[in-house]
N, C-alpha and C positions, 0 to 999 in steps of 0.2 A: 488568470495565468494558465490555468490548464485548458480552456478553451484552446488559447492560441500553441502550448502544446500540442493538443489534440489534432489541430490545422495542421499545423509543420508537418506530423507523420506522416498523416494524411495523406498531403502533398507528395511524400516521395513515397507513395502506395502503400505504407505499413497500416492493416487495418486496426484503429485505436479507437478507444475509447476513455473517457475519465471517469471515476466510479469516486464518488463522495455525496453527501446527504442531499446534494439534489439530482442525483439519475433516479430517472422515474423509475417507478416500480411495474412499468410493463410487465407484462407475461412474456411474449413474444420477443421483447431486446435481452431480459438476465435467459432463455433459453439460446439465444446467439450468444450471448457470454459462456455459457453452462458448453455449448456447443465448441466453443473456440474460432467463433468468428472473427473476434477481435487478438491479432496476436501481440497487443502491445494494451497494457494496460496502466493508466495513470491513476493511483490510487490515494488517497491521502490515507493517512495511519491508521483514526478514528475508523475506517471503515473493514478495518482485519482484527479486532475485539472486541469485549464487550465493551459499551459506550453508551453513558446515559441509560444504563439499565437495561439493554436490550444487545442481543448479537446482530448485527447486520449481517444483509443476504449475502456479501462476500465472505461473511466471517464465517458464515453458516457452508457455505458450500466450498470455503476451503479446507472445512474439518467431516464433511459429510462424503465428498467424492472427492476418493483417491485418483479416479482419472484423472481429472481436471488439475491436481496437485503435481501431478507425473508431466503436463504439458509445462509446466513452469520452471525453466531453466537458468533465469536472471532476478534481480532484484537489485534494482537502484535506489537507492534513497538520497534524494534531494534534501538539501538545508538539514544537513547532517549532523550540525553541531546543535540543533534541535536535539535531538536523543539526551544530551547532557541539560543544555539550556532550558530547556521545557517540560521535558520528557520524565526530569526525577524533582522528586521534592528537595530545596533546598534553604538554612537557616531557620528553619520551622516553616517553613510556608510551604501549601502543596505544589503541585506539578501545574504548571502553564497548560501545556498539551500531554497529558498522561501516556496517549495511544503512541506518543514516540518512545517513553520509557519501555513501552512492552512488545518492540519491533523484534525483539531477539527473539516472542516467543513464536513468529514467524517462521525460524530455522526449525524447529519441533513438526511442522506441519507438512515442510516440504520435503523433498527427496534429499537426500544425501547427494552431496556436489554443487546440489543448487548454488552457484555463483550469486555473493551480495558483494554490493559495491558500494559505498557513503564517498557521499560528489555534496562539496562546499566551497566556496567560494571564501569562505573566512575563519577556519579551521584556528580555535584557539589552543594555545599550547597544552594546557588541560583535558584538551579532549582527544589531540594526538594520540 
């Protein structure tokens, strides 16, 4: 799915990219990231904290370089009723996808204003 994300923007010239556990660890593409090459970026959650024991390079250069944090004016979040559904532990059992539980700590890193936006397609009443 985010390949064909990635197409669509593409297509109408927004430079994009998707950053989840498999973009390569190039040198020369996270410096176009680092640079702002890409001004549209597809990220899944896991990839903006800690996850499986380690900080990913996004998570790492969203809290290391204020520039880059200062370029980011939007934040979308797809399948938004994830944050409730997956994101927290629920009945004793832990968290499905944990990294959607700690999207808020997102708002800590960015500029003040930063516009966030949760887009779902099946918004249960609970999580209105």
């Amino acid at each position: 799915m985010l390949l064909s994300q990635v197409l669509e923007s593409t297509k109408y010239g927004i430079p994009t990219i998707a950053i989840n556990e498999d973009t390569p660890t190039d040198l020369s593409l996270w410096e176009s990231i680092h640079a702002g090459k890409f001004t549209h970026l597809i990220v899944s959650p896991e990839q903006l904290s800690m996850f499986n024991g380690h900080l990913p390079r996004l998570a790492r250069l969203l809290r290391q370089n204020r520039t880059f944090t200062q370029h980011i004016k939007r934040v979308h979040i797809d399948e938004a009723h994830n944050i409730y559904t997956a994101g927290l532990p629920h009945h004793g059992e832990e968290a499905f996808r944990p990294a959607y539980g700690k999207l808020g700590e997102l708002r800590v890193l960015l500029c003040k204003g930063t516009t966030f936006q949760d887009l779902d397609n099946r918004f249960h009443v609970f999580v209105r």
